[in-house]
DRENVEX-923685 format. One record per residue (C-alpha): x negated, y, z negated. Coordinates in steps of 0.02 Angstrom, whole numbers, plus 32768, in hexadecimal, padded with zeros to 4 digits. Example, Ala and Ser with C-alpha at 12.3 -4.5 7.8 and 13.67 -1.06 7.14 Angstrom:
BEGIN
7D997F1F7E7A7D547FCB7E9B
END
This chain:
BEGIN
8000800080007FCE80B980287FC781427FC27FBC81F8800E7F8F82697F93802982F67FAB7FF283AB7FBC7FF784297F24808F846E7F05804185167EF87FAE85747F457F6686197F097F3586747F817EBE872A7F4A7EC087A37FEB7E3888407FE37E7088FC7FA97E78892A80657EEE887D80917F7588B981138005886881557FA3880C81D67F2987BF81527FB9877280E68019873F81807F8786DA81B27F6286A180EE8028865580F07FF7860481817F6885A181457FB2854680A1803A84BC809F806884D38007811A85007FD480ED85737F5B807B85FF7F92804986847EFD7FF487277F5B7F7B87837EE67F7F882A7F307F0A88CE7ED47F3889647EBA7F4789CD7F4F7F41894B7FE47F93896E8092800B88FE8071805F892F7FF0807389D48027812A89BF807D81B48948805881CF8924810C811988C9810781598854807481EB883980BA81B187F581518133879F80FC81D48741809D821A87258146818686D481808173866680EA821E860C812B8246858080A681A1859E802581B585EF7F97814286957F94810F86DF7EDE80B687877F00803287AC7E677FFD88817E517FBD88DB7DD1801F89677E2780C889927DEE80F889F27E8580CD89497EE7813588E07E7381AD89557E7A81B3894D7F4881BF88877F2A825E88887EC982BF88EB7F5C829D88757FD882D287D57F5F821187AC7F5681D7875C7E96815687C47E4080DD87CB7DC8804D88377D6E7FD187977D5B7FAD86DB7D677FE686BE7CBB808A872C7CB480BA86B27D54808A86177CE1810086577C51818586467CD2817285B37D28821285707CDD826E85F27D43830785B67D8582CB85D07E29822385727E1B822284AC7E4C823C843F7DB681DA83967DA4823783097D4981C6830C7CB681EA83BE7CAA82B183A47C9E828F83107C1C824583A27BC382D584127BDC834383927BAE831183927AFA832184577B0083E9847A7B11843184B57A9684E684867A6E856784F17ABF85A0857B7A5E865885BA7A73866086507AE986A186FC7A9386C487A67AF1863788137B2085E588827A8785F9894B7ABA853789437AA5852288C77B0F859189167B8E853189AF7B928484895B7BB184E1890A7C44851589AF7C74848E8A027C548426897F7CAF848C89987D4D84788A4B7D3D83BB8A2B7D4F83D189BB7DE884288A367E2D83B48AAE7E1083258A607E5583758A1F7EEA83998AE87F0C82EE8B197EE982B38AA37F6983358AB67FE183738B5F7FDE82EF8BDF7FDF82B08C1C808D822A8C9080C781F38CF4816D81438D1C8170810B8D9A81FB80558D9F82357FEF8DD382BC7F498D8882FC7E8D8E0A82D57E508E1483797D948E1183A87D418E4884407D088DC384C07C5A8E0A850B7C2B8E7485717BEC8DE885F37B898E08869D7BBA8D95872A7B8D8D9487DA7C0C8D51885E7BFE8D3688FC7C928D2E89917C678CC18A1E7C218C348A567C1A8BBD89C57C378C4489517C948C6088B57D188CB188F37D6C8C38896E7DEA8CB389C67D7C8D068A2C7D7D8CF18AF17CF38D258B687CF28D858BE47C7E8DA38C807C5E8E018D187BE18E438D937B918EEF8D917B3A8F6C8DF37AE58FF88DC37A5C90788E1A79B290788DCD7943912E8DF1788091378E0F77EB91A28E1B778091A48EA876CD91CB8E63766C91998F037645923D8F7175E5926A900475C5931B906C761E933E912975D993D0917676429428920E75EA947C928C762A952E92C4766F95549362767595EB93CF7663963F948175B1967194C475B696E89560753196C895F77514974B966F74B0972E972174159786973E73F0974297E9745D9737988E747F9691988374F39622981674A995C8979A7504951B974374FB952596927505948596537550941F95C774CE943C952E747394D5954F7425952394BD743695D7947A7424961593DA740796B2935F736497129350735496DF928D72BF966E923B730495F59257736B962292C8740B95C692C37426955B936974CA953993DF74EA94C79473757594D4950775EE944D94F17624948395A975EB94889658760B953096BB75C3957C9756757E9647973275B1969C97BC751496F7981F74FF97B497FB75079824988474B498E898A7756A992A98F075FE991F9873763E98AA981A759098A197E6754C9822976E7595976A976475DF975996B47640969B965D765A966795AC763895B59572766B956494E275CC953B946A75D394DF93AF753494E9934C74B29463933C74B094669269754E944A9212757594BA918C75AD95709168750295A0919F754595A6925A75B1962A923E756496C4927975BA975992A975D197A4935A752F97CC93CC74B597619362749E96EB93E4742B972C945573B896C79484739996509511730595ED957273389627961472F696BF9662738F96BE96EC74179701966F7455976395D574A1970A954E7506974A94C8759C971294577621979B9465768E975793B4764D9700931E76449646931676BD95FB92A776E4954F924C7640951E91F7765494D6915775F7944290BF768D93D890867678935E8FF876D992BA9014770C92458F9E772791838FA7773A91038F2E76C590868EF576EB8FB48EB976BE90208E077761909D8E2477C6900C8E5377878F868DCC77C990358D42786290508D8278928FA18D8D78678F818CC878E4900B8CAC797A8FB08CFE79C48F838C557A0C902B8C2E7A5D90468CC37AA98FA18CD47AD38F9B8C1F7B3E904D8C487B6F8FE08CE07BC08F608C5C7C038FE48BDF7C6490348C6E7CAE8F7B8C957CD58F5B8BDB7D398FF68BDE7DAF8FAA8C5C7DC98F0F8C187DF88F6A8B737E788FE58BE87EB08F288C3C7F6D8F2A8C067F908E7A8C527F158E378BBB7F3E8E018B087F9C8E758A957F418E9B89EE7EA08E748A487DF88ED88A547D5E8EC78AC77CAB8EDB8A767C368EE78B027BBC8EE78B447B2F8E728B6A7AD78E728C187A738E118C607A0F8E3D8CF67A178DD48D8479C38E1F8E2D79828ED98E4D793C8F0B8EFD789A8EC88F3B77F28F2C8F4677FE8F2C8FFC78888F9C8FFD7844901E8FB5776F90168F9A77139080901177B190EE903377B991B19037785C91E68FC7789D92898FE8788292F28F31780E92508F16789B91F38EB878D091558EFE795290D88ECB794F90168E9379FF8FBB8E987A0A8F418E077A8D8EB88DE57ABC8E5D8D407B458DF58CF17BA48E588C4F7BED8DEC8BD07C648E3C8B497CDE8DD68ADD7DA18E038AAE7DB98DED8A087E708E1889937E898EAC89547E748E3F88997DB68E1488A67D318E1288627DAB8E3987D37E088D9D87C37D6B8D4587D57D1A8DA487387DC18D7E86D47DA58CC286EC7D018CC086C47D268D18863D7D9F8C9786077D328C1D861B7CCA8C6E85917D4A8C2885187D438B6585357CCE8B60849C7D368BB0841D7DDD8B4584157E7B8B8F83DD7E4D8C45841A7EC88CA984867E7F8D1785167EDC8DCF85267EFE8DF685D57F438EA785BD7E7E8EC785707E0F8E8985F07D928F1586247D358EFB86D17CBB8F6E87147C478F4987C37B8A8F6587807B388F4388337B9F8F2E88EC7BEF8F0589537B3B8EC789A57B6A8E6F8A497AF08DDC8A7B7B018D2F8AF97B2F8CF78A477BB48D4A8A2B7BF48E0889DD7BB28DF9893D7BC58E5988927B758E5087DF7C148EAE87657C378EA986B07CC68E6086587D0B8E6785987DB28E4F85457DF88E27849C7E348D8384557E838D4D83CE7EC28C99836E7F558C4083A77FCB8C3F83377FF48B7A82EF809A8B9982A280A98AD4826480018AE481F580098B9E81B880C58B61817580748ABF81227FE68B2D80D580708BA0806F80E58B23805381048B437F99807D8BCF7F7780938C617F1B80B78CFD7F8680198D487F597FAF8CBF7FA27FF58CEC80547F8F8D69809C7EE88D00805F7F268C5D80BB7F558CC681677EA48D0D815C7E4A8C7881557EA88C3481ED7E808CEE82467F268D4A822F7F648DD181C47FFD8DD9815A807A8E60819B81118E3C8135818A8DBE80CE82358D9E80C282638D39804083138CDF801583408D0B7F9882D88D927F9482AF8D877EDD82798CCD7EEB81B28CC77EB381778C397F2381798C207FD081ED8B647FF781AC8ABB7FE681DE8A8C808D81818ACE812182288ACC816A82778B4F811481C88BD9814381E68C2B81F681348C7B823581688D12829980C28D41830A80B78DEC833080468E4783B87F838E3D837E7F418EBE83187EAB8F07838D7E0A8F1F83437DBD8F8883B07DCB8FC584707D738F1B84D1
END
């Protein structure tokens, strides 16, 4: 035959000073026993609300469950949810014969032997009617002061500034903020240069030298014939026509006379010599002499442009295509076919071609400017009308992953652009400045179990240590001392934080 050895009919069970609803819960749950005595201290979780010991009773189903406190506001709690109580170990073993408690049969043998004969039932003593009276007036009593009183507690979170924090976003490609679209398009644009190479063109002067016949027959002057002045040296002309002199004669007309175009042999404004200078021939057979000054000679300086002007002015396309690309942002920001609420930042230009040298080295400018044509690709990127702002604000909130149970003000937030917009290939970037306030969330559930009970005094100490401050009471009825023993009797009535300072 087997014998298994039946479980104890009670189990004590000792739970910490901080024990909560969850750590008896999961105490019941480990014993067997049909009796379960809880040995709370003074001040636990638990036995902070009669809800929690009532569903504790719940949970205990068929057991019986003795609850064991030193504290007579826990006892108290106990009683008005039907739950047996006691102040220690032993004041539990004085009542173990408790009509309530399980009985063993050696235990009735014993009880057996204590009855008392019956004694003949007579009416009800005034005295003792009054302590029954008097003893209902008490239950009723407490059962008010649990029951009745109710409280609304108004607070407001202290609010606390949340930086000032430097970020720097970027909208574009693979940027942070992701609602930006690209735009691009080709542009022109005129680059000027400086023609530093020069050289010297010298004009020769022009004019009209007369001939006149000294002999009787006609003479062929031809293309090339040299006059020129009297001076040291003298300055020297040549025909640049062929003409017959006509022959002189002793009757009238009298001498043979023609003018021929001449142009002097040296450039310059040295071959302009006023009328009659040019006298002087190597033929003996006629008179020369230039009735009108010659005209026209002249030292220009010409300038042309050297691989060095061309290789400058090219290195200075940037500007001018970058104007180029500012003039082409401008339109896409005047485009009314685009997004609404949209901006474009722009612009960033890259060059892509610009006239060869050929075109231009060696050449003679007029004024000695001459002109490169560069070309280039401008990128800008639209953006909403809400960035980098909305960016800033959720980086911002990001800042408060770390500090749980914090509330982030979105009426405060503060953002300022420090650098920007800089447009890149990148992207338009910005480096700005955000701050705001925030402030605890309020927990109604565990402010309400932290004053259940508590003197009104103790109310503004508990909401500062959980980041709030006490703006009022109302209590019912109003002269009641204590705030109620259950939490569901408080309200908490949040209010708008009390600002500490502008963010």
């Amino acid at each position: 035959m087997t014998v298994t050895a039946a479980p104890p009919r009670r189990t004590v069970v000792d739970l910490s000073a901080d024990a909560t609803i969850l750590d008896a819960a999961r105490s019941l749950a480990a014993v067997d026993s049909p009796d379960v005595v809880l040995v709370v201290p003074s001040g636990a979780p638990l036995t902070r609300n009669a809800v929690f010991l009532e569903a504790l009773r719940r949970r205990a189903g068929d057991r019986r469950i003795v609850l064991v406190s030193p504290e007579a506001r826990a006892r108290s709690l106990a009683s008005s949810v039907h739950m047996k109580s006691f102040a220690s170990i032993s004041a539990l073993d004085r009542h173990e014969l408790d009509a309530t408690e399980h009985l063993s049969d050696a235990r009735r043998a014993v009880m057996k032997t204590m009855v008392r004969p019956a004694v003949p039932r007579r009416g009800i003593s005034p005295l003792r009617a009054f302590a029954v009276f008097m003893t209902l007036v008490l239950a009723a009593g407490l059962l008010l002061a649990i029951v009745a009183p109710s409280a609304t507690i108004t607070v407001a979170a202290s609010t606390s500034t949340l930086g000032p924090y430097e970020y720097d976003l970027r909208a574009g490609p693979q940027g942070e903020i992701r609602d930006a679209t690209t735009l691009t398009d080709t542009v022109t644009a005129q680059v000027k240069g400086v023609a530093t190479g020069s050289r010297t063109e010298d004009t020769k002067a022009i004019g009209v030298e007369e001939f006149r016949n000294l002999t009787t027959n006609d003479i062929r002057i031809p293309v090339g014939t040299l006059v020129q002045t009297s001076d040291i040296p003298p300055n020297r002309f040549l025909t640049t026509e062929e003409k017959i002199l006509p022959r002189s004669s002793i009757l009238p007309p009298g001498f043979g006379t023609v003018r021929i175009n001449i142009q002097a042999i040296d450039g310059g404004a040295k071959g302009n010599v006023g009328s009659d200078k040019i006298k002087s021939t190597a033929s003996s057979e006629y008179l020369v002499s230039n009735p009108a000054p010659t005209t026209g000679g002249d030292t220009k300086k010409i300038s042309f442009v050297q691989r060095v002007d061309y290789d400058t002015a090219s290195a200075q396309a940037d500007g001018p295509l970058r104007e180029a690309g500012l003039a082409r942002t401008a339109k896409w920001n005047g485009d009314t076919t685009a997004t609404k609420n949209t901006r474009v930042y722009g612009v960033w230009v890259k060059q892509t071609g610009i006239s060869p040298p050929s075109d231009v080295v060696n050449t003679e400018p007029k004024d000695g400017i001459f002109t490169l044509t560069a070309t280039g690709t401008a990128t800008a990127y639209r953006v909403s009308d809400g960035q980098p702002r909305a960016a800033a604000v959720s980086n911002l909130r990001g800042e408060l992953a770390g500090t749980p149970g914090m509330t982030f003000d979105n009426d405060s937030v503060a953002v300022n652009i420090v650098l920007g917009p800089t447009v890149g290939e990148n992207g338009v970037q910005w480096r700005v400045s955000a701050k705001a306030q925030q402030y605890s969330g309020v927990d109604a559930a565990q402010m309400k179990a932290a004053l259940t009970g508590r003197a009104l005094g103790e109310i503004e100490t508990v909401a500062a240590a959980r980041g709030f401050r006490k703006l009022g009471v109302e209590m019912w009825p109003s002269w009641w001392p204590l705030l109620p023993v259950l939490d569901s009797r408080i309200t908490i009535k949040p209010e708008a934080p009390v600002t500490t300072g502008a963010p």
